[in-house]
C-alpha positions, 0 to 999 in steps of 0.5 A, a space after each residue: 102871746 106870739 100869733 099862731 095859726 097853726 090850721 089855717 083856719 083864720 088865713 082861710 077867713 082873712 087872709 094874711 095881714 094886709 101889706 102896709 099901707 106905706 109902701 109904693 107899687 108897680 107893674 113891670 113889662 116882662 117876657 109877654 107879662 105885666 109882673 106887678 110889685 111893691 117896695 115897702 122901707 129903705 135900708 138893704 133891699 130884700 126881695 120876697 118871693 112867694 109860693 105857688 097859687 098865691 101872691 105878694 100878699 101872702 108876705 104880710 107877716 114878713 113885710 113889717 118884721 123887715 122893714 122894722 129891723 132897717 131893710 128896704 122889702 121888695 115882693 112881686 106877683 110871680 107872673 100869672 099870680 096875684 095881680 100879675 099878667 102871663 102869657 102863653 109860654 109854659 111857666 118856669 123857674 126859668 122865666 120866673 128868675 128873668 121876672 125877678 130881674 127886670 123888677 130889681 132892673 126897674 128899681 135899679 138894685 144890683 144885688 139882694 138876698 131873695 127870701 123864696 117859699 116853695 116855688 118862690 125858693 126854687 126861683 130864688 135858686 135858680 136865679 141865683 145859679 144863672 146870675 150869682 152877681 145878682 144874688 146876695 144869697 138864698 134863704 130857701 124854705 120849703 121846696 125841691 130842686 129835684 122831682 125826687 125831693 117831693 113827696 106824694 100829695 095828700 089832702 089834708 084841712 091845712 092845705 084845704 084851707 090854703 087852698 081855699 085862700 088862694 082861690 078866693 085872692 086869686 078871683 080878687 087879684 087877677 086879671 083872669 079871675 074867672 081862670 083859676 082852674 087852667 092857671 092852678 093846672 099851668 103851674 102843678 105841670 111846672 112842679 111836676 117836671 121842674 127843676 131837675 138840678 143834679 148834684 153837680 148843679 148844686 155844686 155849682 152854686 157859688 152864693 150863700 144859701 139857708 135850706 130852711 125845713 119845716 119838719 112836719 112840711 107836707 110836700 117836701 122830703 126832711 132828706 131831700 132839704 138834708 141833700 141839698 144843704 150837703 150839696 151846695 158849698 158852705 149851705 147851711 140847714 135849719 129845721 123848724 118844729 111845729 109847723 109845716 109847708 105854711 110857716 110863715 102864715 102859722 107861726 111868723 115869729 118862728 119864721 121871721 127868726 130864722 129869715 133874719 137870722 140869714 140877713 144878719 149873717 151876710 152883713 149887708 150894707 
């Protein structure tokens, strides 16, 4: 029977599945920060990029499913999460993207699809309208590209218990444990505020992109994931049904699909 998870309820308790043990980890100095980051398979590299509050940990669905179909994953603590280190400059897709680079730099990779969740997406993009010699191609799940694209928050038992994950990883991991509150605070003024890509932004966007949409997702407009694959060239879109914001974690067979459904249609070498 596939894995669900569909409240949350055991990513809450457990966590997701840990990482596996095979791979090698690093630490990378960057713009003020130390970006902590592992590789795990050889093959075609794919980098990971989490969402918001959380960590690289969060991929452990993802991570095996990669490595068993041939391709070498790269995921990192987005600066200030998980294990890696900030300093006092405001957080940025901006910046983000620069981190994301410095760690394909440190493995010498030229060029990789980014695999993006959330706030993960919306850096992988932005990382790839700034450097599409770098980019392979975006498979971007759940985010927005635009303060229109969100939708009003509303508590609900699925994001408590996301939450609650994060806090509990984020006092296990951090080199700031006990500063959970002013970082959750830092990174919700970046969401509010950023990005605001136009039509003509997207537009601009020369490398393959998958907008992959939960139909049920909690924080994104079904229209605005619509917008965007009509407004970057030759993007594609996919809706995924029964589950929301958090499908990686509820149903990873369902999502893993999708993901290498995009990784088989850029033909990597």
């Amino acid at each position: 029977m596939d894995f669900s998870d569909d409240d949350l309820r055991q990513f809450d308790e457990n966590g997701a599945p840990p990482l596996p043990a095979t791979g090698e980890s690093f630490t990378v100095e960057t713009n003020g920060a130390r970006i902590w980051a592992a590789s795990f398979g050889t093959g075609p590299a794919v980098v990971l990029l989490h969402g918001g509050l959380g960590n690289a940990g969060n991929w452990g669905h993802q991570v095996p499913a990669l490595v068993a179909a041939g391709f070498r994953a790269i995921v990192m603590d987005s600066r200030g999460h998980g294990r890696s280190s900030r300093d006092q400059h405001p957080f940025s897709y901006g910046l983000m993207s620069s981190d994301v680079l410095a760690v394909m730099d440190h493995l010498q990779i030229a060029t990789a699809p980014i695999i993006g969740w959330s706030d993960g997406a919306c850096t992988g993009l932005v990382l790839a309208r700034r450097h599409p010699e770098r980019v392979t191609g975006v498979f971007f799940f759940a985010c927005n590209m635009d303060p229109s694209g969100a939708r009003p928050f509303v508590p609900s038992p699925v994001i408590d218990h996301c939450f609650a994950r994060h806090v509990k990883d984020y006092a296990a991991l951090s080199p700031t444990p006990d500063d959970f509150g002013p970082f959750s605070a830092a990174v919700s003024l970046m969401q509010q505020t950023q990005p605001d890509y136009s039509a003509a932004d997207l537009a601009a966007i020369t490398v393959p992109v998958a907008i992959v949409q939960s139909e049920s997702d909690e924080f994104i407009h079904t229209e605005h994931a619509r917008y965007l694959a009509r407004s970057i060239p030759g993007a594609t879109l996919t809706l995924l049904d029964g589950v929301s914001h958090f499908a990686p974690l509820q149903r990873p067979r369902l999502f893993n699909e999708a993901m290498l459904a995009f990784l088989a249609s850029l033909e990597l070498r």
